[in-house]
N, C-alpha and C positions, 0 to 999 in steps of 0.2 A: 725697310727700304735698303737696296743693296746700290753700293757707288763706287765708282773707283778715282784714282788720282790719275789724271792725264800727264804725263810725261810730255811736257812740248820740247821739241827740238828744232833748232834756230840752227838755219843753213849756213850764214857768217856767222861767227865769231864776236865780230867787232857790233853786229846787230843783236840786239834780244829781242826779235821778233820773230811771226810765220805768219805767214800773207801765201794765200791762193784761194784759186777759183774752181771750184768744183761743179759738177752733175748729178743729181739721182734723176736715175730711170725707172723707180717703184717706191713703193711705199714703206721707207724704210724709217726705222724704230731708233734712234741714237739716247743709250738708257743714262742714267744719271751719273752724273761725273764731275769735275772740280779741277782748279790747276790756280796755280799762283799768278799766271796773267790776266790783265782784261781784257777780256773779249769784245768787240763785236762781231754781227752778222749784217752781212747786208744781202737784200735779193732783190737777182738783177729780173728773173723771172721765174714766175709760178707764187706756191702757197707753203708756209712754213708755220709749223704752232712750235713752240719754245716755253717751257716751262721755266722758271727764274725760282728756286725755290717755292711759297707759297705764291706766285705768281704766274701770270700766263697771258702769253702777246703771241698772235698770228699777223704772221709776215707775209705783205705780196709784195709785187714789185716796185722797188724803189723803198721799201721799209726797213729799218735798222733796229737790234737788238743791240743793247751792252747789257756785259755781264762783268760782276765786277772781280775781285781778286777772288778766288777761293770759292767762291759762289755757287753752288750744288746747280746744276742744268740739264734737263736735256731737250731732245727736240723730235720731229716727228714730220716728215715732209706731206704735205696732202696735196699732191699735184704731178704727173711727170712727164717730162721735163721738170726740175729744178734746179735751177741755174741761180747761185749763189757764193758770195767772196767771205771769206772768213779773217779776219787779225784778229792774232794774239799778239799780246807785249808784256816786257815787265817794267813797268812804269818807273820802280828806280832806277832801272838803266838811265830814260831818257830825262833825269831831272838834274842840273848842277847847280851850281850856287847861286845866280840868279833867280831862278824859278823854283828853289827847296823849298821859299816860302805859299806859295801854290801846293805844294806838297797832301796839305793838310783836307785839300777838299774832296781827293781820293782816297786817302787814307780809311775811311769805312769805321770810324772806330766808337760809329754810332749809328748814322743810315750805310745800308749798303748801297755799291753804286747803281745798280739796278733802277731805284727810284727816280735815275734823272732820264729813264725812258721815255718820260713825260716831254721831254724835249721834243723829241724824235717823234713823236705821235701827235703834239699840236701844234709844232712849230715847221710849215713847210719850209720855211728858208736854211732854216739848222739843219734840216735833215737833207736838202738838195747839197747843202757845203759838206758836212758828212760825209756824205755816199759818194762826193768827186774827190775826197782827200783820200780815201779808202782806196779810190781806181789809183789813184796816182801813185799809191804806195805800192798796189800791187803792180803797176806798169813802171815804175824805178824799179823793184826788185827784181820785176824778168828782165826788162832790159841792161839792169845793170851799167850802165853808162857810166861815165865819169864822175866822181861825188857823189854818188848814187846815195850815199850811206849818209851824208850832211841832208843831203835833200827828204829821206826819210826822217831822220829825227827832226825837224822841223816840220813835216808834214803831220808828225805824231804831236807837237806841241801844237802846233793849228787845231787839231779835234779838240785837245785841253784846254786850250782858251776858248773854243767853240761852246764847249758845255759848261762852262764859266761863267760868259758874258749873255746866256741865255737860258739860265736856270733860274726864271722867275720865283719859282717856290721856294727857292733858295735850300733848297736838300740840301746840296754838296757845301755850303757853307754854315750849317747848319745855327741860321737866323742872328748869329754872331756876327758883329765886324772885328777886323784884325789890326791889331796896331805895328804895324812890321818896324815902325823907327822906334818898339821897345825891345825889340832883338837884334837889330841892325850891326849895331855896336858887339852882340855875341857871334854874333853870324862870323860877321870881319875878323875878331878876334881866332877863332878857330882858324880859319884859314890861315890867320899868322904865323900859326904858333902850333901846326899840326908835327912838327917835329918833338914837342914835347907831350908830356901826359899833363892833360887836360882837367884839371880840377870843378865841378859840379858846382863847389864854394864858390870858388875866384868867381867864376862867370855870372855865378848870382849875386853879388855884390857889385861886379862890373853892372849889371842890371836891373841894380835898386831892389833886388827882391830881397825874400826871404828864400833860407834852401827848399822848402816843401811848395812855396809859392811857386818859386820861379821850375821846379819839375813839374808840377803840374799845368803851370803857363805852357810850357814852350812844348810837352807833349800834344798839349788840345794846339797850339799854334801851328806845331808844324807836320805832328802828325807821326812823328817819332818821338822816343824818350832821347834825351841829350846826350846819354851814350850813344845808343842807336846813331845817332846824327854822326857824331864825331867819328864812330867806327866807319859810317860810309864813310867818309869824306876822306878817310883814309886810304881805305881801298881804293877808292876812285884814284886818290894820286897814287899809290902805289899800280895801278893798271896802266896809267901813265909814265911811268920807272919802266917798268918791265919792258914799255914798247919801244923806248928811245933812248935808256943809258943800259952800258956795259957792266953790268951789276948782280954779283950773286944776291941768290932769296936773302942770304939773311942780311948782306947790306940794305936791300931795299927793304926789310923789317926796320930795320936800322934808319934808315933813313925815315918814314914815316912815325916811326916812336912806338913802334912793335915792336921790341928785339926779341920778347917771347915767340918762340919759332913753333911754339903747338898754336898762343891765341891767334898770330898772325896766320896760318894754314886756317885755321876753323872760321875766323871772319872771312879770310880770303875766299871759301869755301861757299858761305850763304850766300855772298853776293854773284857766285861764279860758276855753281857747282862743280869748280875743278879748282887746284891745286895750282899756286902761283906759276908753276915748272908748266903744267900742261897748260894753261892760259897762255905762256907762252909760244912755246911749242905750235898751238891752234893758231896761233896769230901769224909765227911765220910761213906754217902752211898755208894757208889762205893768202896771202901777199905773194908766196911762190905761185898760185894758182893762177 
């Protein structure tokens, strides 16, 4: 089976998303492919089959597919006219320290997210709210208006809690409860204390654990390994540095407890795919726009 990696590119910047509305006029074949965001499809009209891996859902009007991170797909339109809205996103983008604990229920690091299509297929109220959060994203992006960019990430946190608080089979949680006031206290602490290097020990101690306990706690909790965590949480404020003080890269290494100037580029890098400099650089282009 032959697939390739989709390259998505995100028209702002300051958005990790692409949102549009497309047409086929024939019968066309979209072969097997993959991308680190999650997709859905919505169609507004016509027929759509979508293969999900070992799976397979046809689309008509008013129906939604998600697909999850990385998720092998393609699809095959059987209708034309096909009048259909496509989001991609990259879900760390739109998660910060409130909602990291949610994190966990996309994270795939057991069902893929694919399985909470069941949503969307027996629940017509889920899938009416869906399909009007999806227009709304793609009617703030073309129009562009004022906050556009506030009202999108909260639009994107609405579908999140959407498949949340209506995932009877409980896929996405996978039949676990979460005890978030036994991380609370680590949570808080990171955030304090992200100017220093962050010790695995300390924190599991702060946590009552043990060290193998509390790694493999806060992995299944949140969906990341507790470097993972800490390395966003870095970046993220360091993307915040970049855009508001007057500060060379390696102060703002410096500042977030990276002074190593190759790890800081290479973290910077997975969550950016660009280089603290062009991050920048794109940011004031885009504000000049």
């Amino acid at each position: 089976m032959e697939f390739y990696n989709e390259k998505v590119v995100y028209e702002n910047p300051l958005l990790s998303i692409k949102v549009f509305q497309s047409q086929r006029h024939n019968d066309l074949f979209i072969n097997w492919h993959y991308h680190r965001e999650i997709e859905l499809l919505l169609v507004l009209n016509g027929e759509l089959d979508v293969n999900i891996e070992e799976d397979a859902v046809r689309l008509q009007s008013g129906d939604i597919a998600l697909i999850g991170s990385k998720q092998l797909h393609r699809d095959r339109s059987l209708s034309s006219p096909l009048d259909y809205i496509v989001l991609q996103f990259d879900l760390e983008q739109f998660i910060d320290q409130s909602s990291m604990p949610y994190m966990r229920f996309f994270s795939e690091t057991k069902n893929p997210l694919s399985r909470a299509n069941y949503i969307f297929q027996e629940n017509d109220k889920a899938r009416a709210e869906a399909a009007s959060c999806i227009q709304s994203i793609l009617q703030e992006v073309t129009t562009k208006q004022n906050g556009y960019e506030l009202a999108v990430s909260m639009l994107i946190k609405q579908l999140l809690l959407l498949l949340i608080r209506n995932d009877e089979k409980r896929v996405l949680t996978d039949h676990e409860d979460f005890d978030r006031a036994r991380l609370r206290g680590v949570l808080d602490y990171v955030e304090e204390h992200l100017t220093d290097r962050i010790q695995v020990e300390e924190v599991s101690k702060l946590a009552n654990m043990s060290y193998y306990y509390f790694v493999k706690f806060f992995k299944k909790a949140i969906g990341l390994s507790f470097t993972e965590y800490v390395n966003y949480r870095k970046i993220k404020w360091a993307e915040r540095i970049l855009l508001t003080k007057d500060l060379s890269i390696s102060e703002v290494g410096d500042r977030i407890g990276m002074p190593n100037m190759a790890h800081f580029y290479k973290m910077f890098k997975k969550y950016n795919d660009c280089s603290p400099k062009q991050f920048q650089k794109k940011m004031l282009e885009w504000n000049r726009a």
